[in-house]
mmCIF file of the N, C-alpha and C atoms, coordinates in Angstrom:
data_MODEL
# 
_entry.id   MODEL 
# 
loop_
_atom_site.group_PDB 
_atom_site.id 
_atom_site.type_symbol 
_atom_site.label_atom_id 
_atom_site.label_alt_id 
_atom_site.label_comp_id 
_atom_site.label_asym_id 
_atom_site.label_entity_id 
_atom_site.label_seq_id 
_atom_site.pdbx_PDB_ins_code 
_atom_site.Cartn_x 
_atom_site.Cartn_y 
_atom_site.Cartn_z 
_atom_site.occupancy 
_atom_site.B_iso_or_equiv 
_atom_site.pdbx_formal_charge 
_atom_site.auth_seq_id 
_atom_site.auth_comp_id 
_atom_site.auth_asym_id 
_atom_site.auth_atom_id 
_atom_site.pdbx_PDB_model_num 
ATOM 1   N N  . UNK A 1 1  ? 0.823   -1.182 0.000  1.00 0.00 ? 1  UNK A N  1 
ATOM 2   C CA . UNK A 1 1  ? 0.000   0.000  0.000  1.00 0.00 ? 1  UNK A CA 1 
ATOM 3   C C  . UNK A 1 1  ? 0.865   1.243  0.000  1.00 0.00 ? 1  UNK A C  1 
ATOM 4   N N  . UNK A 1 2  ? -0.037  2.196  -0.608 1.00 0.00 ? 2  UNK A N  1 
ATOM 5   C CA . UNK A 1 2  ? 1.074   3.729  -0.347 1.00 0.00 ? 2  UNK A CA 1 
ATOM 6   C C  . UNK A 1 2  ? 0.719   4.511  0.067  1.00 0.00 ? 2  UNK A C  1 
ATOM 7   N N  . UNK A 1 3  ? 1.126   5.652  0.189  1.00 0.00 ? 3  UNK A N  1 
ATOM 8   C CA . UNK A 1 3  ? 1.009   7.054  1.217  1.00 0.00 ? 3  UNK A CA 1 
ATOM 9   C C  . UNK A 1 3  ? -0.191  7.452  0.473  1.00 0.00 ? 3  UNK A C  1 
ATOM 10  N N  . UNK A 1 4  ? -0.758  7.377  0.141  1.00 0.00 ? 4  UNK A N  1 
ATOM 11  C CA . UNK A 1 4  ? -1.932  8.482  -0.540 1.00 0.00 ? 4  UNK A CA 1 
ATOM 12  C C  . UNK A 1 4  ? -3.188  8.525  0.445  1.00 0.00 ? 4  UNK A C  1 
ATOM 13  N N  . UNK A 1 5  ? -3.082  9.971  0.615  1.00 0.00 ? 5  UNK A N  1 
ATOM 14  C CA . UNK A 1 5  ? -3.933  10.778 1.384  1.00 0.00 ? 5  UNK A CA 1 
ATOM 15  C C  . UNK A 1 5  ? -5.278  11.151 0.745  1.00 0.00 ? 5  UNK A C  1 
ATOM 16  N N  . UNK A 1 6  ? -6.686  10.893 1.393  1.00 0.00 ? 6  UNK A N  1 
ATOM 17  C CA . UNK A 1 6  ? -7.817  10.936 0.936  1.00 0.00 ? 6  UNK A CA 1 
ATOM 18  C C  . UNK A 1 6  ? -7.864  12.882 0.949  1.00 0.00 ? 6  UNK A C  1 
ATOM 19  N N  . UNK A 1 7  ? -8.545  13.412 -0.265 1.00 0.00 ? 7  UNK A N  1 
ATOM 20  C CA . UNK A 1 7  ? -9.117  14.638 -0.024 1.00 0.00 ? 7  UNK A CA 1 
ATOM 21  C C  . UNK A 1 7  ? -9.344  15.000 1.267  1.00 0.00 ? 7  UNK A C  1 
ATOM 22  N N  . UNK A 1 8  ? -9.898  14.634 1.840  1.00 0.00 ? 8  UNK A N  1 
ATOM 23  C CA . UNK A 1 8  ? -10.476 15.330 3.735  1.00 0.00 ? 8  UNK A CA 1 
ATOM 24  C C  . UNK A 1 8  ? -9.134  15.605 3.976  1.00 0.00 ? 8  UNK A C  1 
ATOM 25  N N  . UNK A 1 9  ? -8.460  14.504 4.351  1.00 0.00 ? 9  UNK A N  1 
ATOM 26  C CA . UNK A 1 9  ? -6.912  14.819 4.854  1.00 0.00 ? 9  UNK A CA 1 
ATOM 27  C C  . UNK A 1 9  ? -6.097  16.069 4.527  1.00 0.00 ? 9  UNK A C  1 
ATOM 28  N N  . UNK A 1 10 ? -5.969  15.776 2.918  1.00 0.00 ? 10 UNK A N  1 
ATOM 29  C CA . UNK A 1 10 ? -5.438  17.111 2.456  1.00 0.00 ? 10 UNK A CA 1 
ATOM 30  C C  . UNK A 1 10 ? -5.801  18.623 2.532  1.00 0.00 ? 10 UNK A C  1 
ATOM 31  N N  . UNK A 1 11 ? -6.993  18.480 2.507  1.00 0.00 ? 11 UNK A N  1 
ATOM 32  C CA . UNK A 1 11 ? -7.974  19.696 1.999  1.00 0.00 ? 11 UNK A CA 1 
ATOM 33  C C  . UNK A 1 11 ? -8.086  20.222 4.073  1.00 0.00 ? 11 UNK A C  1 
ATOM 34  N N  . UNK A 1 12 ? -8.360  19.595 4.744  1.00 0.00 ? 12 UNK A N  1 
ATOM 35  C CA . UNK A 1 12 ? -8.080  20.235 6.167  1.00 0.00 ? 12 UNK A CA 1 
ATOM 36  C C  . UNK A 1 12 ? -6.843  20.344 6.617  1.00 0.00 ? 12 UNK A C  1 
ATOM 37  N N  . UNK A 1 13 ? -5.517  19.529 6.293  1.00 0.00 ? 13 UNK A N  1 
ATOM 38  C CA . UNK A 1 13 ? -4.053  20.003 6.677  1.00 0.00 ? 13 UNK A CA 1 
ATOM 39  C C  . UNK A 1 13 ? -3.871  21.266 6.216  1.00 0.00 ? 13 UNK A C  1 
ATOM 40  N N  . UNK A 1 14 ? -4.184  21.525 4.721  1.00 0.00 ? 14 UNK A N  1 
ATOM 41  C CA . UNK A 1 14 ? -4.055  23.008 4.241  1.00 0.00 ? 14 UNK A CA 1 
ATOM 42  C C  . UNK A 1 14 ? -4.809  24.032 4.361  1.00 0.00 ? 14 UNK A C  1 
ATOM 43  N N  . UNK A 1 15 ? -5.953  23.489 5.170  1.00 0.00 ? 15 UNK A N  1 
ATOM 44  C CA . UNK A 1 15 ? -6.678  25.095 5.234  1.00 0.00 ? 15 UNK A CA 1 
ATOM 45  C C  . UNK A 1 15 ? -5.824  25.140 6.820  1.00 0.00 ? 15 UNK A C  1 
ATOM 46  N N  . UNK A 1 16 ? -5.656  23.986 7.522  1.00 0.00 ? 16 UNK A N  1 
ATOM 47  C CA . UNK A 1 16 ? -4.925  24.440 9.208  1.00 0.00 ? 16 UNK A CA 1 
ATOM 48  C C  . UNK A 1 16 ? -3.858  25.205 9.138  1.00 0.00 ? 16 UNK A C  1 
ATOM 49  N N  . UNK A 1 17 ? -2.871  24.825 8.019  1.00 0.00 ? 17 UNK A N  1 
ATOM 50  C CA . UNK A 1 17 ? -1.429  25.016 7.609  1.00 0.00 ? 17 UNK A CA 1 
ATOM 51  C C  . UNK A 1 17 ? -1.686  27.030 7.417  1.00 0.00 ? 17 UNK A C  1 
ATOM 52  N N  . UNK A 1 18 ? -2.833  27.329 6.486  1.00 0.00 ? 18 UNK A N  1 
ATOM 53  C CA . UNK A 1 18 ? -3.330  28.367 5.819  1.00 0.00 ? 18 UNK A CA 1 
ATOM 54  C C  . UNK A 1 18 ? -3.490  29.250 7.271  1.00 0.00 ? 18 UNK A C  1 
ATOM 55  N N  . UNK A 1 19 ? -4.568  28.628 7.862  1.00 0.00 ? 19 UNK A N  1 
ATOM 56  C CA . UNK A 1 19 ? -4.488  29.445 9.190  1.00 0.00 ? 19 UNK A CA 1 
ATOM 57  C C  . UNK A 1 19 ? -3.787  30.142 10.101 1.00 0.00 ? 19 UNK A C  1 
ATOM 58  N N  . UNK A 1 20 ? -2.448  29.239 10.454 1.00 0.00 ? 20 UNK A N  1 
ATOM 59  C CA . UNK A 1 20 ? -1.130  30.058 10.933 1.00 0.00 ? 20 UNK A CA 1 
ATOM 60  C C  . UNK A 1 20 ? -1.214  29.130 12.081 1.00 0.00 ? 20 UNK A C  1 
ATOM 61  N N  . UNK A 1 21 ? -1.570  27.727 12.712 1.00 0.00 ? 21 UNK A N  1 
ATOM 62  C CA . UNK A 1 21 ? -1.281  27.257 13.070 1.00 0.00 ? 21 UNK A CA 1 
ATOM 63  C C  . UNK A 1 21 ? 0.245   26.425 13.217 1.00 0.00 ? 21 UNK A C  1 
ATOM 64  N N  . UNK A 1 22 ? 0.608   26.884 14.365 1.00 0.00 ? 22 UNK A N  1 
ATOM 65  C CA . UNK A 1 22 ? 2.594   26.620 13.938 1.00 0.00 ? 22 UNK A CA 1 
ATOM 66  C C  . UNK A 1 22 ? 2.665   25.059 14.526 1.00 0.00 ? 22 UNK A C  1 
ATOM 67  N N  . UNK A 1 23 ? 2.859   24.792 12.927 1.00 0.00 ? 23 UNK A N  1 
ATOM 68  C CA . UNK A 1 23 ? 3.006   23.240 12.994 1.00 0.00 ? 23 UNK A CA 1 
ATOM 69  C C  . UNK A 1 23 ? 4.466   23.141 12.515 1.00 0.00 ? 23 UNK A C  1 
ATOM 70  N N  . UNK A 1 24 ? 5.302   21.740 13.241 1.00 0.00 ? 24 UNK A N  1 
ATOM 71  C CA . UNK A 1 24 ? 6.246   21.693 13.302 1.00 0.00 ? 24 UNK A CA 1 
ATOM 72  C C  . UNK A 1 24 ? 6.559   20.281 12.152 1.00 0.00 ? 24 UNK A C  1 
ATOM 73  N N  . UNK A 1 25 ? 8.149   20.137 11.948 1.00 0.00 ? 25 UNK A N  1 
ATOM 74  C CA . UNK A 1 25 ? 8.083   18.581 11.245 1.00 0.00 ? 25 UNK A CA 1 
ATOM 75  C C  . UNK A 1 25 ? 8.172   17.087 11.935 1.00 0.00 ? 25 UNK A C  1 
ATOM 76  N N  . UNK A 1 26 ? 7.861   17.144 13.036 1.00 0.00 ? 26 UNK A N  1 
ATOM 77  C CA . UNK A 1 26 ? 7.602   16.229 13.983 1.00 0.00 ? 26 UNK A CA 1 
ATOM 78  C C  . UNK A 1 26 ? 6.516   15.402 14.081 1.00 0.00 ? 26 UNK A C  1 
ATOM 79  N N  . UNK A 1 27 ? 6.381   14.451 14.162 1.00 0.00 ? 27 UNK A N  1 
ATOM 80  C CA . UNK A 1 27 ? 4.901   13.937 13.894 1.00 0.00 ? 27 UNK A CA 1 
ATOM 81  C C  . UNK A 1 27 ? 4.151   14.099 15.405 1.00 0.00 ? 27 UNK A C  1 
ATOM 82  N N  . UNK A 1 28 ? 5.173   13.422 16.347 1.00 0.00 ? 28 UNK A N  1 
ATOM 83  C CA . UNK A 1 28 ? 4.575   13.900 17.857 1.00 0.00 ? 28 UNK A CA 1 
ATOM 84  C C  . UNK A 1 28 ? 3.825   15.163 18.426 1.00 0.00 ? 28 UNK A C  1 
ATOM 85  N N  . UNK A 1 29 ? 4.813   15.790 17.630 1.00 0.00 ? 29 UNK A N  1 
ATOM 86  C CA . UNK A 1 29 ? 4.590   17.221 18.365 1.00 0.00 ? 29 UNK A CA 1 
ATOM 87  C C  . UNK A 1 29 ? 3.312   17.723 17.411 1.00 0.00 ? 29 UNK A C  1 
ATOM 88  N N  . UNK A 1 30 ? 3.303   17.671 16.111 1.00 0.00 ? 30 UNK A N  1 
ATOM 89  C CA . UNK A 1 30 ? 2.169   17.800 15.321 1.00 0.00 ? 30 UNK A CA 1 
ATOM 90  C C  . UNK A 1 30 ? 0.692   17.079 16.092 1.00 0.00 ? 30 UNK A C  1 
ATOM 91  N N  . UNK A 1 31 ? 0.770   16.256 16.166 1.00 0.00 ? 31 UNK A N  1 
ATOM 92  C CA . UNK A 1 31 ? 0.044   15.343 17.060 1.00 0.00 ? 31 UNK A CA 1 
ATOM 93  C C  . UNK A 1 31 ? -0.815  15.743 18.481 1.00 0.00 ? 31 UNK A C  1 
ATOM 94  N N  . UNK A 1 32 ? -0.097  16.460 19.121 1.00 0.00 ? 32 UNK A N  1 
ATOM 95  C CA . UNK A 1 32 ? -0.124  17.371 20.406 1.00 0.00 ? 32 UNK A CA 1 
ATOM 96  C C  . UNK A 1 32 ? -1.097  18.417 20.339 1.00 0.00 ? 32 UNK A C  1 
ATOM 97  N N  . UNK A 1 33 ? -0.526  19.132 19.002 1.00 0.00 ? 33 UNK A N  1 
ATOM 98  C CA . UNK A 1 33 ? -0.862  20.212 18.804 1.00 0.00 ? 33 UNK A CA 1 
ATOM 99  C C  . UNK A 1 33 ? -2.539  20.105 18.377 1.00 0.00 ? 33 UNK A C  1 
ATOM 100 N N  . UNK A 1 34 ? -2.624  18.842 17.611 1.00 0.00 ? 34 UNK A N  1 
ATOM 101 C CA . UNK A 1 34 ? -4.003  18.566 16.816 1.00 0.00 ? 34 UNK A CA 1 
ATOM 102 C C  . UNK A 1 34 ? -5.375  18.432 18.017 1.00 0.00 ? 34 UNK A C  1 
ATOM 103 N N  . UNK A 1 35 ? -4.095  17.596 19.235 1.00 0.00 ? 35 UNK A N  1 
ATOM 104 C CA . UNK A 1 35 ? -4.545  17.234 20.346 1.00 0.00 ? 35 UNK A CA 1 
ATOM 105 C C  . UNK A 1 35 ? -6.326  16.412 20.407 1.00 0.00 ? 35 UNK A C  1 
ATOM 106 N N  . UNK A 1 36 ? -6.664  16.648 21.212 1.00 0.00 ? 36 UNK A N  1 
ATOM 107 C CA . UNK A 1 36 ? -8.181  15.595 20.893 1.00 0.00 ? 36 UNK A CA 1 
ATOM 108 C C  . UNK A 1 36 ? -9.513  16.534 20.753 1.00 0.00 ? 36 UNK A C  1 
ATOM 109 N N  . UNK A 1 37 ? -9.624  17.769 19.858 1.00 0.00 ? 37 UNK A N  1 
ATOM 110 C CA . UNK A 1 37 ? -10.118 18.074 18.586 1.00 0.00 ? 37 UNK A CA 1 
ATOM 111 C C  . UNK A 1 37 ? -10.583 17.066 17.799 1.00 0.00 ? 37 UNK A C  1 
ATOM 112 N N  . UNK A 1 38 ? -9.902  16.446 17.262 1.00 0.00 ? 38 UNK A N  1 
ATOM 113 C CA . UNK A 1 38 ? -10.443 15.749 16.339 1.00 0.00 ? 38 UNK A CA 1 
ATOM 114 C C  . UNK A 1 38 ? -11.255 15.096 16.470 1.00 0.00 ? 38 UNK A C  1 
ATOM 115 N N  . UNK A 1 39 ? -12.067 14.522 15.409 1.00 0.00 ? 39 UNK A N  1 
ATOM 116 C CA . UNK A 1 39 ? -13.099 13.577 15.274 1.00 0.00 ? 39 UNK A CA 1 
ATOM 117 C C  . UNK A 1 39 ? -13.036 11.829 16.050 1.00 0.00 ? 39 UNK A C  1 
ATOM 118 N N  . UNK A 1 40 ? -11.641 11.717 15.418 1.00 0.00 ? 40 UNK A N  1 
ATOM 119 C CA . UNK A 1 40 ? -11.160 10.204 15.970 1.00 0.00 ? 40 UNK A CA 1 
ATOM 120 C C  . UNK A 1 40 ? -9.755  10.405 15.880 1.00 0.00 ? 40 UNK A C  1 
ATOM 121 N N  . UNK A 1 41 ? -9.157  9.373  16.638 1.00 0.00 ? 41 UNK A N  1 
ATOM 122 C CA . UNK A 1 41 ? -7.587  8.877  16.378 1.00 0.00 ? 41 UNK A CA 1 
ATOM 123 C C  . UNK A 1 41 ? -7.029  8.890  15.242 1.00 0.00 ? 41 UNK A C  1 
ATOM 124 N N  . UNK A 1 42 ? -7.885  8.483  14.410 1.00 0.00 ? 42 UNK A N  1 
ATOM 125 C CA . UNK A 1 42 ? -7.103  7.782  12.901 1.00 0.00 ? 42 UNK A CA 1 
ATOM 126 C C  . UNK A 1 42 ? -6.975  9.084  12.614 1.00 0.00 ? 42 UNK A C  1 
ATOM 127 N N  . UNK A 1 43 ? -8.086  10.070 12.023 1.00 0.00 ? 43 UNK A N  1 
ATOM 128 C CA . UNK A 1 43 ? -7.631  10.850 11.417 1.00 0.00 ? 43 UNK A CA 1 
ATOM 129 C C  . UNK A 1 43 ? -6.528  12.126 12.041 1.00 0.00 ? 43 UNK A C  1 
ATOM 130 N N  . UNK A 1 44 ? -6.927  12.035 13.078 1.00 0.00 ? 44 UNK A N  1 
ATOM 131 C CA . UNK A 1 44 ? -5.624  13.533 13.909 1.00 0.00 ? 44 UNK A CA 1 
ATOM 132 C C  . UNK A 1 44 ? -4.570  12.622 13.486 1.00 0.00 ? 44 UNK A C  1 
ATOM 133 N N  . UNK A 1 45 ? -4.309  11.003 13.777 1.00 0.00 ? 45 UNK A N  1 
ATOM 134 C CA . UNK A 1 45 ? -2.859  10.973 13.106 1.00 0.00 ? 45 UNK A CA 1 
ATOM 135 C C  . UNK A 1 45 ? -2.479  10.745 11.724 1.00 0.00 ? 45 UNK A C  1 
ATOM 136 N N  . UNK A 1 46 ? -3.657  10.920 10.951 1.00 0.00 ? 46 UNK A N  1 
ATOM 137 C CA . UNK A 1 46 ? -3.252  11.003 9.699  1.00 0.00 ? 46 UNK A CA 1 
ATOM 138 C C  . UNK A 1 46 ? -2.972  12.432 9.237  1.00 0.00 ? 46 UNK A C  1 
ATOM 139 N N  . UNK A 1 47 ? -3.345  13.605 9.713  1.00 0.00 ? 47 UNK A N  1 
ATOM 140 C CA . UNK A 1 47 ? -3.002  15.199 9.487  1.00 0.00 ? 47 UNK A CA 1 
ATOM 141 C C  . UNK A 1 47 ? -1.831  15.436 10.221 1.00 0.00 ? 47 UNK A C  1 
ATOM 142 N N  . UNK A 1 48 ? -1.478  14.726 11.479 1.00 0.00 ? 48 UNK A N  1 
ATOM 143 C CA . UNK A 1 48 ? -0.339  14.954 11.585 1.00 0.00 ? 48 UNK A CA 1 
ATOM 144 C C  . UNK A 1 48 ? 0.504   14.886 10.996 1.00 0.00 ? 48 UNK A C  1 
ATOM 145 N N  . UNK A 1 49 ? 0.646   12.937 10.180 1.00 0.00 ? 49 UNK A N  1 
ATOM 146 C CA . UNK A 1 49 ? 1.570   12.985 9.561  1.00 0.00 ? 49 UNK A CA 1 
ATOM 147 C C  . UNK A 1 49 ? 1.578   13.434 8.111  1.00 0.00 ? 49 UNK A C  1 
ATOM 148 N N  . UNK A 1 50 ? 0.538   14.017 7.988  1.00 0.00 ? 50 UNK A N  1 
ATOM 149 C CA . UNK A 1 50 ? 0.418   14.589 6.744  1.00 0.00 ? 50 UNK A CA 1 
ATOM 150 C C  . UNK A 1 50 ? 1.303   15.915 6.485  1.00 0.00 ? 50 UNK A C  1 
ATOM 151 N N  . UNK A 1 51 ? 1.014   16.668 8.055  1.00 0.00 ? 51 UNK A N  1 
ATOM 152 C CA . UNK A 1 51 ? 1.586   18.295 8.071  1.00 0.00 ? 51 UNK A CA 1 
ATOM 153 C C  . UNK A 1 51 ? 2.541   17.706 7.908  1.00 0.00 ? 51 UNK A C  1 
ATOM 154 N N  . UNK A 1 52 ? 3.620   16.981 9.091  1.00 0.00 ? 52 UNK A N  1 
ATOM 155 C CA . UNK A 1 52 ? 5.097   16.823 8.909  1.00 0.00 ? 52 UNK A CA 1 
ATOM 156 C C  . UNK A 1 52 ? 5.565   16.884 7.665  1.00 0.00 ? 52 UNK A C  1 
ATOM 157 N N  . UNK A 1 53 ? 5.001   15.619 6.821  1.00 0.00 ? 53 UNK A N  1 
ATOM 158 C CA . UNK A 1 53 ? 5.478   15.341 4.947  1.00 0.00 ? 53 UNK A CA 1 
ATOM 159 C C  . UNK A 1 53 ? 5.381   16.835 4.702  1.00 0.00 ? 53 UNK A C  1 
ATOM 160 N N  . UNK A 1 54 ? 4.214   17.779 4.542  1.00 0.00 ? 54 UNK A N  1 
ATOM 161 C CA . UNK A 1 54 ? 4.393   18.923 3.930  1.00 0.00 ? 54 UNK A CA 1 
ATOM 162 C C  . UNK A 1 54 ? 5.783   19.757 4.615  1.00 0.00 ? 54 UNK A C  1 
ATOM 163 N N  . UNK A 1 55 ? 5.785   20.380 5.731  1.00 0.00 ? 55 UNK A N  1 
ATOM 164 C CA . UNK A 1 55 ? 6.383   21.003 6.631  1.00 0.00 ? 55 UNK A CA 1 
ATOM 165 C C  . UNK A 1 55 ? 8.421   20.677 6.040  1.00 0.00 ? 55 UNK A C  1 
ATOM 166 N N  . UNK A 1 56 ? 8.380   19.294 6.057  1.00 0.00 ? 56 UNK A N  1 
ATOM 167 C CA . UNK A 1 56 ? 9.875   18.997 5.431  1.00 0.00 ? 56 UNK A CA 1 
ATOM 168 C C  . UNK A 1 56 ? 9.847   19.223 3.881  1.00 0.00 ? 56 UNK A C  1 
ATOM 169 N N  . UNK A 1 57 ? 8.727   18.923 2.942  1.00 0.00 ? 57 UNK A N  1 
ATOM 170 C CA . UNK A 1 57 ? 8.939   19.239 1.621  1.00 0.00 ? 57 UNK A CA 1 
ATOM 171 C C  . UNK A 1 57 ? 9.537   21.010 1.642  1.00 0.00 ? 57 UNK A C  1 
ATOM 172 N N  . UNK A 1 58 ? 8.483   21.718 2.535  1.00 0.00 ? 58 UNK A N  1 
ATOM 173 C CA . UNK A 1 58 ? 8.733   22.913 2.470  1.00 0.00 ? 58 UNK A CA 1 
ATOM 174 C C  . UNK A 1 58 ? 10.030  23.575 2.763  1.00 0.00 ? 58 UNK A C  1 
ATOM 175 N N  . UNK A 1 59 ? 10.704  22.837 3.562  1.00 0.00 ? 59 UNK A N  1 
ATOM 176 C CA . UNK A 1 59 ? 12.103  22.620 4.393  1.00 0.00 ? 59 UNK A CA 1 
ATOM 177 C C  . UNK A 1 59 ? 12.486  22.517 3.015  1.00 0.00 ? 59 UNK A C  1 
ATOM 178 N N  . UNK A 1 60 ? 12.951  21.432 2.366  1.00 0.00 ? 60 UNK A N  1 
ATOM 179 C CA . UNK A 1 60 ? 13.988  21.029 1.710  1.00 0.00 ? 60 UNK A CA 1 
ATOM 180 C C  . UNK A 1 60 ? 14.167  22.009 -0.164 1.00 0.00 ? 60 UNK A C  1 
ATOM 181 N N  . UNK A 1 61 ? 12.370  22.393 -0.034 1.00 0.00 ? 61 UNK A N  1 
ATOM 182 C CA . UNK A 1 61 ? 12.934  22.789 -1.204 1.00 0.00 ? 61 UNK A CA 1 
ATOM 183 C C  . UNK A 1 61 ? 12.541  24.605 -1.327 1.00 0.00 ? 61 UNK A C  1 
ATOM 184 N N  . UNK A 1 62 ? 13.408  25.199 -0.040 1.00 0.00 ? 62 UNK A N  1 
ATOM 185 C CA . UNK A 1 62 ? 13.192  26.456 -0.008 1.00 0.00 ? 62 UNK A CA 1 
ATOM 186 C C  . UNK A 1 62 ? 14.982  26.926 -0.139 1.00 0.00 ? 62 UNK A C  1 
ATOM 187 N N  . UNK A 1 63 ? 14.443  28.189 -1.326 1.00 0.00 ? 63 UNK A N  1 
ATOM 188 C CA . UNK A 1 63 ? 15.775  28.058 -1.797 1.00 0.00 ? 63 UNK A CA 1 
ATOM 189 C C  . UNK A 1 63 ? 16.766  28.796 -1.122 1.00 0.00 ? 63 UNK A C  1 
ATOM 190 N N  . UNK A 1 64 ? 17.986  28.197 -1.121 1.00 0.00 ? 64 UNK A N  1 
ATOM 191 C CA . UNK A 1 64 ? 19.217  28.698 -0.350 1.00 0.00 ? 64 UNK A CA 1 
ATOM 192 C C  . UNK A 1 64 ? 19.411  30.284 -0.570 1.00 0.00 ? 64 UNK A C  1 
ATOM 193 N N  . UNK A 1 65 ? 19.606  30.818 -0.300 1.00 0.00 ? 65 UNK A N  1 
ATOM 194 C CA . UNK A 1 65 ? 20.427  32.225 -0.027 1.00 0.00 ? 65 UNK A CA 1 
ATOM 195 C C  . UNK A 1 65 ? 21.474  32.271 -0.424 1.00 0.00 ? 65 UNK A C  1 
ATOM 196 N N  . UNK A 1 66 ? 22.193  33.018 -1.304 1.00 0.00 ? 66 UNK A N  1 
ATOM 197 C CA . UNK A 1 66 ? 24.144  33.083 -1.436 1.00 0.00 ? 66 UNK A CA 1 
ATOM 198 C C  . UNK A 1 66 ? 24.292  33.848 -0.904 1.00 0.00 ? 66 UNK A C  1 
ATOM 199 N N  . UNK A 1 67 ? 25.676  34.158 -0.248 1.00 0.00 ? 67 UNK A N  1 
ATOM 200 C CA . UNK A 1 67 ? 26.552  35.166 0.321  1.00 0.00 ? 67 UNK A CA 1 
ATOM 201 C C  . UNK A 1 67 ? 27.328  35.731 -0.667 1.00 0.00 ? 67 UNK A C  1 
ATOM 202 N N  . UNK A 1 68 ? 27.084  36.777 -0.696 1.00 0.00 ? 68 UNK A N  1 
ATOM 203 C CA . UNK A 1 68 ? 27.994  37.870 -1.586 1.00 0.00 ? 68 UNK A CA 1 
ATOM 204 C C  . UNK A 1 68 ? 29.508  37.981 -0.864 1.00 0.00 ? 68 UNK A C  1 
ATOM 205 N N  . UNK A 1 69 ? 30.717  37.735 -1.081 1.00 0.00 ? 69 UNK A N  1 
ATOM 206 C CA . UNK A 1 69 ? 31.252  37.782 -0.534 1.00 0.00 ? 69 UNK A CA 1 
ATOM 207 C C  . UNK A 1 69 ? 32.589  39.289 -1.029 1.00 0.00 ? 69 UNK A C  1 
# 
């Protein structure tokens, strides 16, 4: 099986993400934060680990800075 995330998942990580909720790339701590809000288990830990995946994509492909030297 693979990572693929149902619409609900996606479509509420990004409106939370949108909001300014400071989510971290941690799944725990994401987790915490979602805290028991949610509907059920499954899904708070499926937005958790959903934010994290986003949160590091965003990490990795934000572009470097040069130094003028």
């Amino acid at each position: 099986m693979g990572k693929i995330k149902s619409k609900l998942v996606k479509r509420t990580a990004d409106a939370l993400i949108k909001s300014g909720v400071p989510f971290k790339e941690n799944f725990e701590e994401n987790k915490k934060i979602l805290g028991k809000e949610m509907p059920s288990k499954k899904l708070r830990n499926q937005l958790a680990g959903y934010v994290s995946r986003v949160k590091k994509r965003e990490r990795l492909n934000k572009p470097k800075i040069l130094k003028k030297e």
